[in-house]
mmCIF file of the N, C-alpha and C atoms, coordinates in Angstrom:
data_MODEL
# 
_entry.id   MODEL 
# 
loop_
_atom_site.group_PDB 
_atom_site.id 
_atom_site.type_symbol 
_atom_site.label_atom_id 
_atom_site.label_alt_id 
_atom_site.label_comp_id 
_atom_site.label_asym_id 
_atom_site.label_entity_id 
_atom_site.label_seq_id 
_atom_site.pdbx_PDB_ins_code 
_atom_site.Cartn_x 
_atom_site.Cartn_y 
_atom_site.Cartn_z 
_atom_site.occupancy 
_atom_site.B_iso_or_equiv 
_atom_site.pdbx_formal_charge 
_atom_site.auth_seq_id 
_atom_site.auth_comp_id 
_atom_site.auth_asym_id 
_atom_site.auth_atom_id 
_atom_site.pdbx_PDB_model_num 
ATOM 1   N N  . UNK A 1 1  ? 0.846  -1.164  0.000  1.00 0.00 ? 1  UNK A N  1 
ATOM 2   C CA . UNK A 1 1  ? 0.000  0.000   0.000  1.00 0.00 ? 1  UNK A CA 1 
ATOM 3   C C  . UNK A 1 1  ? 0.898  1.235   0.000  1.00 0.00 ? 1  UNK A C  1 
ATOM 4   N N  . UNK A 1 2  ? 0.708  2.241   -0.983 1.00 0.00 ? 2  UNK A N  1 
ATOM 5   C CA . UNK A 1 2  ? 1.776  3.272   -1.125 1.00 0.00 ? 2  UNK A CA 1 
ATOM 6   C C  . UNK A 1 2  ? 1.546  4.117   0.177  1.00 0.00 ? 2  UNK A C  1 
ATOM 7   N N  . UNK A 1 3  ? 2.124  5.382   0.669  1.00 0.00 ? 3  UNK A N  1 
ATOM 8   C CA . UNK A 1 3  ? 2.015  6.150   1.481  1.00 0.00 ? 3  UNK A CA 1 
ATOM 9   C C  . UNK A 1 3  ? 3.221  7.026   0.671  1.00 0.00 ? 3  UNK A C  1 
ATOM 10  N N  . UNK A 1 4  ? 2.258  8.305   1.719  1.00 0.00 ? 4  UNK A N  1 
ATOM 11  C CA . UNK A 1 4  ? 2.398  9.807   1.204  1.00 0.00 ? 4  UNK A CA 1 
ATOM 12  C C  . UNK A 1 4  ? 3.496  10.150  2.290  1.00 0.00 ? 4  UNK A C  1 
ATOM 13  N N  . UNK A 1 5  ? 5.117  10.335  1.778  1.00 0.00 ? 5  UNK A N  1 
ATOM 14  C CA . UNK A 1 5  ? 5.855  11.113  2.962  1.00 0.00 ? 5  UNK A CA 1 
ATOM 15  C C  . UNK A 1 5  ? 5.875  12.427  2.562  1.00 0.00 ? 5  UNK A C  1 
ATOM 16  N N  . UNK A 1 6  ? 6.084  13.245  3.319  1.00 0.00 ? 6  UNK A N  1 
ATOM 17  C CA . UNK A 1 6  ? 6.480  14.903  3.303  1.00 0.00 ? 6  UNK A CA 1 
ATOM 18  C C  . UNK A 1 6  ? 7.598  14.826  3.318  1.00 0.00 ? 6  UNK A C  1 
ATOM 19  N N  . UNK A 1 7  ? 8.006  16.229  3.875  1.00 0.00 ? 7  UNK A N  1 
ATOM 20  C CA . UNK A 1 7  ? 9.395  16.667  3.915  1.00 0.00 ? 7  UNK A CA 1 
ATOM 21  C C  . UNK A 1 7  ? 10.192 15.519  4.437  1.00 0.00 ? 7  UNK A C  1 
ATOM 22  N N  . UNK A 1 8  ? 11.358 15.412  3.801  1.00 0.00 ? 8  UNK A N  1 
ATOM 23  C CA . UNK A 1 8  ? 12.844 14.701  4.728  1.00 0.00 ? 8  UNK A CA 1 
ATOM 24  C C  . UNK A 1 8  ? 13.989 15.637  4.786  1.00 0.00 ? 8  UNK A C  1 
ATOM 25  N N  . UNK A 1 9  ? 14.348 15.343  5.994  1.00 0.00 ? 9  UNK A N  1 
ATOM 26  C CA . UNK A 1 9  ? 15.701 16.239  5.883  1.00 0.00 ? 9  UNK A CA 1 
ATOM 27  C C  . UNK A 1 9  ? 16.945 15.295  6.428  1.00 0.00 ? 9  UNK A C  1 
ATOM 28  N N  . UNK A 1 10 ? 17.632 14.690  5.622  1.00 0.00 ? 10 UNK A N  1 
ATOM 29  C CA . UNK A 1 10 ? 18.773 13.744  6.023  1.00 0.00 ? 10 UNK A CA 1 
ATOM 30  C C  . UNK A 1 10 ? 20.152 14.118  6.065  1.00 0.00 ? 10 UNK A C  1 
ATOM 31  N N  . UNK A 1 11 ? 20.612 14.162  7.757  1.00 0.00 ? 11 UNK A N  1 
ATOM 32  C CA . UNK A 1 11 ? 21.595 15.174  8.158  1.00 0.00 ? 11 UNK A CA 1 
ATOM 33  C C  . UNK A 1 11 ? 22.987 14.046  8.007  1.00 0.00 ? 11 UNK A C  1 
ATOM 34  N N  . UNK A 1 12 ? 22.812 12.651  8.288  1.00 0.00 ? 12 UNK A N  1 
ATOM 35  C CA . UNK A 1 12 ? 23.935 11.780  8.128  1.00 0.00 ? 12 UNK A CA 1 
ATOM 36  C C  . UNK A 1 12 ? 23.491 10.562  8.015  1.00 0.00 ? 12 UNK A C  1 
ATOM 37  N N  . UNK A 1 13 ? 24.169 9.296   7.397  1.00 0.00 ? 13 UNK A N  1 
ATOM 38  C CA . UNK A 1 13 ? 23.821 8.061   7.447  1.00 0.00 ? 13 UNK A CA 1 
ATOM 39  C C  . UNK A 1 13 ? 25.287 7.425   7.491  1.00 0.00 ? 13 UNK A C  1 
ATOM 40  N N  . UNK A 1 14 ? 25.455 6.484   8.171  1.00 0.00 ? 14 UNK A N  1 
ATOM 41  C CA . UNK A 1 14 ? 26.409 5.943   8.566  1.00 0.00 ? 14 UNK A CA 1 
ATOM 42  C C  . UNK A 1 14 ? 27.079 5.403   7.503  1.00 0.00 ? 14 UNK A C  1 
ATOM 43  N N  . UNK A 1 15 ? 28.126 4.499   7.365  1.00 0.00 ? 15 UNK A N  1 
ATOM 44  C CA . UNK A 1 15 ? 28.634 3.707   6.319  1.00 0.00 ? 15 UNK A CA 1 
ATOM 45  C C  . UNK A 1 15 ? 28.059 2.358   6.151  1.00 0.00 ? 15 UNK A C  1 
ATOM 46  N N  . UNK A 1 16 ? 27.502 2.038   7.131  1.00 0.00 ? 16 UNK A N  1 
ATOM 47  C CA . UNK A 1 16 ? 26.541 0.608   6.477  1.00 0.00 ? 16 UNK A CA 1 
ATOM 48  C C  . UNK A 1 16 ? 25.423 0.771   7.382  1.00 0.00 ? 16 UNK A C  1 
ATOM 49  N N  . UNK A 1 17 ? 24.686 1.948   6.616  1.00 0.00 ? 17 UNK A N  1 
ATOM 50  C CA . UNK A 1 17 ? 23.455 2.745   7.232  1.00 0.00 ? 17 UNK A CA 1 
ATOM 51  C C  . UNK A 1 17 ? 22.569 2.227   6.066  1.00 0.00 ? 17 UNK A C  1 
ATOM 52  N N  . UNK A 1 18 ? 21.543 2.151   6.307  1.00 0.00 ? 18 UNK A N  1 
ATOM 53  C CA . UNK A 1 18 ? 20.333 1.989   5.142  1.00 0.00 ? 18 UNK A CA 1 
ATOM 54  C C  . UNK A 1 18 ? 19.279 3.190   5.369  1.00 0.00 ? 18 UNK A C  1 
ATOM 55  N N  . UNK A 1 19 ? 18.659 3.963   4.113  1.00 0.00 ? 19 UNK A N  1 
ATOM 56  C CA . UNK A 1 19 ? 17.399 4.489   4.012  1.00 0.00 ? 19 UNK A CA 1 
ATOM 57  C C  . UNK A 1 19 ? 16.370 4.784   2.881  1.00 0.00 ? 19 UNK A C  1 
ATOM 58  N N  . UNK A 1 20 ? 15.342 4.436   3.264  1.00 0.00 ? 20 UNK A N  1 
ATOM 59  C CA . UNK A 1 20 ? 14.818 3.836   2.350  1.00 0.00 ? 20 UNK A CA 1 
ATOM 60  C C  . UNK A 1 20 ? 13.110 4.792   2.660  1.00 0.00 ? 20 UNK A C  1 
ATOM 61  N N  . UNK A 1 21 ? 12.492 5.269   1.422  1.00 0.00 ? 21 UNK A N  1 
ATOM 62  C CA . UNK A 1 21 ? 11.334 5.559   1.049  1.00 0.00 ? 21 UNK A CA 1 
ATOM 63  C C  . UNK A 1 21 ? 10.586 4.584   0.451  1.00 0.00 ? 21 UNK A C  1 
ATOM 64  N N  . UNK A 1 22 ? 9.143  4.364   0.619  1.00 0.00 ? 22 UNK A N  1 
ATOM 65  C CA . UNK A 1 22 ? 8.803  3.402   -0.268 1.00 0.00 ? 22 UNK A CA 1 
ATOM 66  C C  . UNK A 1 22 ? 8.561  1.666   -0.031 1.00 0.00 ? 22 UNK A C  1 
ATOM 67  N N  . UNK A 1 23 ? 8.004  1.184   -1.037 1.00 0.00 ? 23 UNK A N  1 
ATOM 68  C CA . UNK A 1 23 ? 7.777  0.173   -0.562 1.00 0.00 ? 23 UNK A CA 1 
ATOM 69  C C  . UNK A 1 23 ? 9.583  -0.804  -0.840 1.00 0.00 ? 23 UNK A C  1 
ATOM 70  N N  . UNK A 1 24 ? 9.606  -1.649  -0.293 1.00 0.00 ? 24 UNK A N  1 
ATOM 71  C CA . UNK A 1 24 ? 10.710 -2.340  -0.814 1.00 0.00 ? 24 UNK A CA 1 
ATOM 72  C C  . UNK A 1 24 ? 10.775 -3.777  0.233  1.00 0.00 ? 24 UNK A C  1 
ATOM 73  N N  . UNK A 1 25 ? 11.193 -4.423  -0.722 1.00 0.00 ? 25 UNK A N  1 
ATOM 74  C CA . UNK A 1 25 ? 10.796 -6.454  -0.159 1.00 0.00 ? 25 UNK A CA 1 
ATOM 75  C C  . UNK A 1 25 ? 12.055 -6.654  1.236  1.00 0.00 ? 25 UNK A C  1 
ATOM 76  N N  . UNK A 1 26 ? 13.055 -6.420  0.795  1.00 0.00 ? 26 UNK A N  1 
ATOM 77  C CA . UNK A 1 26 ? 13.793 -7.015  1.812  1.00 0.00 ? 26 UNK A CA 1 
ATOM 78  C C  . UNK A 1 26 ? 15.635 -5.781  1.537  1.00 0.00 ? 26 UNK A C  1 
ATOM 79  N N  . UNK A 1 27 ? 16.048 -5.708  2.464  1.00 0.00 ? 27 UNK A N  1 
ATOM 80  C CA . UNK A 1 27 ? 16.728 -4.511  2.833  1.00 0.00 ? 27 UNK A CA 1 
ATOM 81  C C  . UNK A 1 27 ? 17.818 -5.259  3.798  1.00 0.00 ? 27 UNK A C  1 
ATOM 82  N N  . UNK A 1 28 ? 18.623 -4.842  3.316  1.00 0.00 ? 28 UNK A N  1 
ATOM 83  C CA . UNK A 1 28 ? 20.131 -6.049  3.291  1.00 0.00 ? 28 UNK A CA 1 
ATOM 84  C C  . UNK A 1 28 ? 21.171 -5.189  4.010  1.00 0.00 ? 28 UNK A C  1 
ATOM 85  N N  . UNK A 1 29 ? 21.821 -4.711  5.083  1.00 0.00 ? 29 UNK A N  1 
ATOM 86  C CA . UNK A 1 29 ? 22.984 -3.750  5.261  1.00 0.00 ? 29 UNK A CA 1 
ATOM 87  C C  . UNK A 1 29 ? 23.865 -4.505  5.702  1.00 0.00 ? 29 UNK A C  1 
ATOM 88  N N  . UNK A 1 30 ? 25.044 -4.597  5.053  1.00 0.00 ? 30 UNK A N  1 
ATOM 89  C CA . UNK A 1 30 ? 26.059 -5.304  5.180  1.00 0.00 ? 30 UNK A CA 1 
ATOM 90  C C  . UNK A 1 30 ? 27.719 -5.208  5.271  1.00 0.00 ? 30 UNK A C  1 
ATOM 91  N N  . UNK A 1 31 ? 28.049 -4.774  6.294  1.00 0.00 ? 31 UNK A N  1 
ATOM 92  C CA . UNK A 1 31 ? 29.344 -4.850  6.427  1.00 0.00 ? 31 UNK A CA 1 
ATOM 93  C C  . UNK A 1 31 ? 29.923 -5.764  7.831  1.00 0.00 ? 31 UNK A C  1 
ATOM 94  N N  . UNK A 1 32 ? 31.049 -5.250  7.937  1.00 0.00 ? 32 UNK A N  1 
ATOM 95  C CA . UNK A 1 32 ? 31.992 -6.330  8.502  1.00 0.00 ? 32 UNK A CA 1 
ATOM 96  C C  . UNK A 1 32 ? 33.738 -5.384  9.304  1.00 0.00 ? 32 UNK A C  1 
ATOM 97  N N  . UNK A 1 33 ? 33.845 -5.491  10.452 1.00 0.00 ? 33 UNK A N  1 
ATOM 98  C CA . UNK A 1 33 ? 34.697 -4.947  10.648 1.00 0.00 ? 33 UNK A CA 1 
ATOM 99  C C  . UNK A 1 33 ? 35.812 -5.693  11.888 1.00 0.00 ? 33 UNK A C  1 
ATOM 100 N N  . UNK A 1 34 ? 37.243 -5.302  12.061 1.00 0.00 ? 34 UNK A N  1 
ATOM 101 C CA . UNK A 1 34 ? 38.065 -5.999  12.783 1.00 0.00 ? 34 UNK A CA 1 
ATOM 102 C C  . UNK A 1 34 ? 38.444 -4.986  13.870 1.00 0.00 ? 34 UNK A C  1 
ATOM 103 N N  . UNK A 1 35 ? 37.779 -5.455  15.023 1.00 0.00 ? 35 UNK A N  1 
ATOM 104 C CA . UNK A 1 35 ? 38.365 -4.287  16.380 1.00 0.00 ? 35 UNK A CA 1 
ATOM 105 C C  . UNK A 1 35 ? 39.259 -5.056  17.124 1.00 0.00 ? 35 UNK A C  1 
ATOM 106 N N  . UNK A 1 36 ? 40.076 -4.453  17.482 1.00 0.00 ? 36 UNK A N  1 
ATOM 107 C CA . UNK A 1 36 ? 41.076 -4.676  18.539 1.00 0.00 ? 36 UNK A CA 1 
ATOM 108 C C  . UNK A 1 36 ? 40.619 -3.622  19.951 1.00 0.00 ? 36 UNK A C  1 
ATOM 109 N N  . UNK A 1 37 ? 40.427 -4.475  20.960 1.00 0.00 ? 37 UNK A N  1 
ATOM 110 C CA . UNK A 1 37 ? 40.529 -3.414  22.389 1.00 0.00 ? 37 UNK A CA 1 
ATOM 111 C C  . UNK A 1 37 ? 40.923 -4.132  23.475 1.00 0.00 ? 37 UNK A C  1 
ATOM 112 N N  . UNK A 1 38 ? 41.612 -3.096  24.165 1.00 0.00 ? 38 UNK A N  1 
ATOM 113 C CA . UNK A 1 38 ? 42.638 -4.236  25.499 1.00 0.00 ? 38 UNK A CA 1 
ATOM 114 C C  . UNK A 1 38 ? 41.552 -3.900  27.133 1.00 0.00 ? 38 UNK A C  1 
ATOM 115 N N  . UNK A 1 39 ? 42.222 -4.186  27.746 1.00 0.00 ? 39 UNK A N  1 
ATOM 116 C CA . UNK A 1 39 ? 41.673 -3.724  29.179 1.00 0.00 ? 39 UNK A CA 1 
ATOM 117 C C  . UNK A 1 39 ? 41.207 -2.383  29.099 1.00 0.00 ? 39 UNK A C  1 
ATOM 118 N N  . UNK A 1 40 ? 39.875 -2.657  29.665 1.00 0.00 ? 40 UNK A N  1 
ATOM 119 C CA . UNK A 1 40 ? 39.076 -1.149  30.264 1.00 0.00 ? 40 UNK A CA 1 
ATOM 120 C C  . UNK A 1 40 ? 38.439 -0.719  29.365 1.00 0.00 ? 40 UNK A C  1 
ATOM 121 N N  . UNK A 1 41 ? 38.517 -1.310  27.853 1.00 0.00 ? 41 UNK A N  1 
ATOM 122 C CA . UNK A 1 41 ? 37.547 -1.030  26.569 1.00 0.00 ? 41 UNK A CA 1 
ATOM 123 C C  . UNK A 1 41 ? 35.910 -1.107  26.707 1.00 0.00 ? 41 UNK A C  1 
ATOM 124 N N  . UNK A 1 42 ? 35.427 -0.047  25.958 1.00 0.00 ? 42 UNK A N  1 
ATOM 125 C CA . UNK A 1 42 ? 34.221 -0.169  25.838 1.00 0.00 ? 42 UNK A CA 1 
ATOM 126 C C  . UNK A 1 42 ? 33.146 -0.326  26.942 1.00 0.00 ? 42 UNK A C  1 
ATOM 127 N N  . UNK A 1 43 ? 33.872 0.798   27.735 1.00 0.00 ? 43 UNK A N  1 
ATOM 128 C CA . UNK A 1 43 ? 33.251 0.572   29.182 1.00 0.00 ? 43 UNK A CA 1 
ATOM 129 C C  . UNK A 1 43 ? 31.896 2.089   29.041 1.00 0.00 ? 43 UNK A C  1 
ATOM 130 N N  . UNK A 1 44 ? 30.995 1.813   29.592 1.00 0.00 ? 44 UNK A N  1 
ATOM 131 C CA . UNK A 1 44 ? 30.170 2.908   29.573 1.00 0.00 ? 44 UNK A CA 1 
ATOM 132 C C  . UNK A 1 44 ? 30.009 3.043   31.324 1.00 0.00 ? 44 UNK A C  1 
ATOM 133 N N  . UNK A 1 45 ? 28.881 4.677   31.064 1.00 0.00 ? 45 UNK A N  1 
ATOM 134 C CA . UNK A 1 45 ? 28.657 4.841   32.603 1.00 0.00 ? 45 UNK A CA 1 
ATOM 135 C C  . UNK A 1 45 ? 28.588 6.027   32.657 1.00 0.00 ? 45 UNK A C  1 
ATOM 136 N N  . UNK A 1 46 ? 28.419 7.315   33.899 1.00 0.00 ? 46 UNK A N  1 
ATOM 137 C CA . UNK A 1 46 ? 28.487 8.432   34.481 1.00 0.00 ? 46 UNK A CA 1 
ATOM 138 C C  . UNK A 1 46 ? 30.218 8.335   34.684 1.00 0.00 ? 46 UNK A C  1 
ATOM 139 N N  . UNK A 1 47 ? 30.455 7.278   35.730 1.00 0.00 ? 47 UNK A N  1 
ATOM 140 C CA . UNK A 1 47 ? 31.232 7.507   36.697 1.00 0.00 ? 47 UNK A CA 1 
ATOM 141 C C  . UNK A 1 47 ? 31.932 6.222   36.813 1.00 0.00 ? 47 UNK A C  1 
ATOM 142 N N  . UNK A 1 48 ? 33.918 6.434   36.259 1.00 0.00 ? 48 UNK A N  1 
ATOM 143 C CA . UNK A 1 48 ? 33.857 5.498   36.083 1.00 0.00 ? 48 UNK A CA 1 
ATOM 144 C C  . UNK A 1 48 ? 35.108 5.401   36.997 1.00 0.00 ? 48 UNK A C  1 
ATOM 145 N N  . UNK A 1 49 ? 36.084 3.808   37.653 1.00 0.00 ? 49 UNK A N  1 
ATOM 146 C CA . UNK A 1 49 ? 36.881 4.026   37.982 1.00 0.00 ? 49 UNK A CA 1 
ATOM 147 C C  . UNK A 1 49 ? 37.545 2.797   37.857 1.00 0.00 ? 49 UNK A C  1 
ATOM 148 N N  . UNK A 1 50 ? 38.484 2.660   36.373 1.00 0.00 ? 50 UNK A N  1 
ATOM 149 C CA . UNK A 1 50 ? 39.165 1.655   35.735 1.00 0.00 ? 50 UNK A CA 1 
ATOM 150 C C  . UNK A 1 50 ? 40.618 1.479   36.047 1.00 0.00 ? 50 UNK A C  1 
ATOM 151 N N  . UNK A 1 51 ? 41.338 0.818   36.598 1.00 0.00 ? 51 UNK A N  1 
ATOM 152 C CA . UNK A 1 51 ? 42.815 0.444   37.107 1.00 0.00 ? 51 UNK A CA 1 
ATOM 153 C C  . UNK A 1 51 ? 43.264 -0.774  36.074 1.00 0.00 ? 51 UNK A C  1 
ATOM 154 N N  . UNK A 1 52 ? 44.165 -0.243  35.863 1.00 0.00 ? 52 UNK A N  1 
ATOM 155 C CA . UNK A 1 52 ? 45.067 -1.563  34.681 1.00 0.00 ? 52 UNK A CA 1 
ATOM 156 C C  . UNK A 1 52 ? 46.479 -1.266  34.980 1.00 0.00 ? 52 UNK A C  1 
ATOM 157 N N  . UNK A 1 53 ? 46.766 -2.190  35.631 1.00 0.00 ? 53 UNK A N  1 
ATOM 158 C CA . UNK A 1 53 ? 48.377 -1.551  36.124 1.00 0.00 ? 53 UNK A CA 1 
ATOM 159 C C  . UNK A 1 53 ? 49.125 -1.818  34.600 1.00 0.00 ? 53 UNK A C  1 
ATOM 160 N N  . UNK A 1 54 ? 49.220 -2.895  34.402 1.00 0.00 ? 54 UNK A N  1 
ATOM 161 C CA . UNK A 1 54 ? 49.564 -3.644  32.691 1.00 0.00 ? 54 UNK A CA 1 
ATOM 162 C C  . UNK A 1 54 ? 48.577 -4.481  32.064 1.00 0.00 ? 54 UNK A C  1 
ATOM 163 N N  . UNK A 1 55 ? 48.523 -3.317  30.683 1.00 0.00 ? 55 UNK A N  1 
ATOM 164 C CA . UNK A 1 55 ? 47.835 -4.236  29.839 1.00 0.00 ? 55 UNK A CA 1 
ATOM 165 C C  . UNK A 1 55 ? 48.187 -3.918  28.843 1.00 0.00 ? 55 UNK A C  1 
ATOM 166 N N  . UNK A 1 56 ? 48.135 -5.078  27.661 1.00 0.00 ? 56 UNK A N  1 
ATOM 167 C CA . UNK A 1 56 ? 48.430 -4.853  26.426 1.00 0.00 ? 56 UNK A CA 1 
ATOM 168 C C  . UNK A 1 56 ? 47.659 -5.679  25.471 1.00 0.00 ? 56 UNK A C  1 
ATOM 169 N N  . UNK A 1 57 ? 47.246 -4.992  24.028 1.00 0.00 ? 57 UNK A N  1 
ATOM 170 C CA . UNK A 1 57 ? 46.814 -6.133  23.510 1.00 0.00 ? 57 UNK A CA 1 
ATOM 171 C C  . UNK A 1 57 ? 47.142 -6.317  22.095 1.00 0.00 ? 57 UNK A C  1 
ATOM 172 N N  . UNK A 1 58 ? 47.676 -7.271  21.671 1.00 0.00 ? 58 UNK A N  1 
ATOM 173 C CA . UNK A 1 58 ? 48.087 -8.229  20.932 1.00 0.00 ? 58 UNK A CA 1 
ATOM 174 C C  . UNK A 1 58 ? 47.228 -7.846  19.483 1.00 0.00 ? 58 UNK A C  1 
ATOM 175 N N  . UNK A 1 59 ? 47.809 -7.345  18.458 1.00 0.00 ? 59 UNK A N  1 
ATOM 176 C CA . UNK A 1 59 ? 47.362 -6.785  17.506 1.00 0.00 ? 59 UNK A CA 1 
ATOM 177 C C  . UNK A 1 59 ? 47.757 -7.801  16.457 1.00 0.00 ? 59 UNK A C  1 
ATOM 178 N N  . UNK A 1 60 ? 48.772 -8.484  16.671 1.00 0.00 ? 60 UNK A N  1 
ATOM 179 C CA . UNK A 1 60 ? 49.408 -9.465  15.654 1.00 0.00 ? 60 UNK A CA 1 
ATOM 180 C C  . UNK A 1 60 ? 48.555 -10.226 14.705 1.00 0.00 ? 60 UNK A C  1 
ATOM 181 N N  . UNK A 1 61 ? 48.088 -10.278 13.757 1.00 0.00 ? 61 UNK A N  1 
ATOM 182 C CA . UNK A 1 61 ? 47.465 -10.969 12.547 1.00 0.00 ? 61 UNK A CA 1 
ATOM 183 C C  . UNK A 1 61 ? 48.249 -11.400 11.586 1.00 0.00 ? 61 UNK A C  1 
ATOM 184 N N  . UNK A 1 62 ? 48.577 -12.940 11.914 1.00 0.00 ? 62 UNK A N  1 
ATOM 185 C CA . UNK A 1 62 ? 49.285 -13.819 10.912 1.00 0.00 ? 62 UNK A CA 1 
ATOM 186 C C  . UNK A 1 62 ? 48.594 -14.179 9.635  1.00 0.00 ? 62 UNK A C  1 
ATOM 187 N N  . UNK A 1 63 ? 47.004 -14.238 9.908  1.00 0.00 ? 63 UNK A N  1 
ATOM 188 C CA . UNK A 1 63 ? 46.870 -14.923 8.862  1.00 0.00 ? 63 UNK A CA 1 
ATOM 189 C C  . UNK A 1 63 ? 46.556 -13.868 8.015  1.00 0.00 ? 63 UNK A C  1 
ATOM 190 N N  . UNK A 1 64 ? 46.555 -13.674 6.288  1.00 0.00 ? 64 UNK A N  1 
ATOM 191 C CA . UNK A 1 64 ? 46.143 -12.626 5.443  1.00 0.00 ? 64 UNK A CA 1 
ATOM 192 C C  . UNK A 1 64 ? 45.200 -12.442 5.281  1.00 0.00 ? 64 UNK A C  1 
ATOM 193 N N  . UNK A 1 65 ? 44.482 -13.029 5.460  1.00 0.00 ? 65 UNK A N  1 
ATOM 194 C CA . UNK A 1 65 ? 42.709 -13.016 5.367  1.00 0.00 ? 65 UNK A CA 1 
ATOM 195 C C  . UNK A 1 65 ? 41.510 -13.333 6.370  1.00 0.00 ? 65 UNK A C  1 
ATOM 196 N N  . UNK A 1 66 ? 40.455 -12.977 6.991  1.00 0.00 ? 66 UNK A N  1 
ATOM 197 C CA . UNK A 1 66 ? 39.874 -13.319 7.763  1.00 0.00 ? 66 UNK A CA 1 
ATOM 198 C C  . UNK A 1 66 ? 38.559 -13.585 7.312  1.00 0.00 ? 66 UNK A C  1 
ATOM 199 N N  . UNK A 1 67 ? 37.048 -14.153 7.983  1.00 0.00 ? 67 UNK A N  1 
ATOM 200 C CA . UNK A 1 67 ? 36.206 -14.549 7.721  1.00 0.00 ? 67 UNK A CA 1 
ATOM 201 C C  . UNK A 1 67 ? 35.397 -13.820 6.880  1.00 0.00 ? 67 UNK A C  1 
ATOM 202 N N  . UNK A 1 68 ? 34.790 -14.304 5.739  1.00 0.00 ? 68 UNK A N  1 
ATOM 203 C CA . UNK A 1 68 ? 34.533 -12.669 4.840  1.00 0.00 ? 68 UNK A CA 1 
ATOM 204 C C  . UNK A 1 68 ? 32.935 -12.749 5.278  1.00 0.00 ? 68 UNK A C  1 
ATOM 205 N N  . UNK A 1 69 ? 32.483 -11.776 4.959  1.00 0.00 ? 69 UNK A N  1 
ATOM 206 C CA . UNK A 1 69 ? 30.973 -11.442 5.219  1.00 0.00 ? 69 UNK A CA 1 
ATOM 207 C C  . UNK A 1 69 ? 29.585 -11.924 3.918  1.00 0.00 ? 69 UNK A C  1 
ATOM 208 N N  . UNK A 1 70 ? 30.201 -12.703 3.119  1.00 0.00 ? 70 UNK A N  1 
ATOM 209 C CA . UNK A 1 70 ? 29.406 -13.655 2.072  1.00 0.00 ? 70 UNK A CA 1 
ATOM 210 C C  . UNK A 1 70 ? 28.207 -14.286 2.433  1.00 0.00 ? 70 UNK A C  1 
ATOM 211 N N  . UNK A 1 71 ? 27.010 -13.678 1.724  1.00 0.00 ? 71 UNK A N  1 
ATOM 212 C CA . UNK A 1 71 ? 26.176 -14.555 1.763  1.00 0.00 ? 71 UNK A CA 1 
ATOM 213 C C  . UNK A 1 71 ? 25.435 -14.544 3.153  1.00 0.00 ? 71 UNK A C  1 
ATOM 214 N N  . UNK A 1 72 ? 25.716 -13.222 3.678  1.00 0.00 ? 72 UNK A N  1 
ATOM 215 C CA . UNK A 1 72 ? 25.357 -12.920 4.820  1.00 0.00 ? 72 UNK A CA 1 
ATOM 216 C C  . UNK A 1 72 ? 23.835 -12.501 5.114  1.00 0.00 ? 72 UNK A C  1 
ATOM 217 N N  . UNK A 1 73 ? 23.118 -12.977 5.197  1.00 0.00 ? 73 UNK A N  1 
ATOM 218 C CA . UNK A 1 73 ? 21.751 -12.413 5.277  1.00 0.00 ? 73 UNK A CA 1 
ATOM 219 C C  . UNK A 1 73 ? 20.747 -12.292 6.280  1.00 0.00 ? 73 UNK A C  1 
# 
């Protein structure tokens, strides 16, 4: 069933952002990414109080290729 949009005003869309007007069957966003984070990563909160006397983390990637994102749905 169609529908009537008005105004859009699109200030940013990410890099594997989707947007879409309209009717449409199936809507696919697809990427794939490699993070590295050591101690105390990705911590949320107000108020925080993280101690790492030593840490390190291991960035080393032997192999040339990693799991690809194929066929991903």
């Amino acid at each position: 069933m169609p529908g009537f949009v008005g105004a859009v005003q699109i200030m940013n869309i990410g890099s594997s952002g989707v947007f879409n007007i309209g009717d449409v069957f199936q809507i696919i966003p697809n990427a794939s990414v490699k993070t590295f984070a050591g101690a105390g990563s990705f911590n949320t909160g107000e108020t925080l109080t993280i101690q790492n006397q030593q840490s390190a983390t291991n960035t080393f990637d032997i192999d040339g290729l990693d799991q690809g994102n194929y066929l991903n749905f």
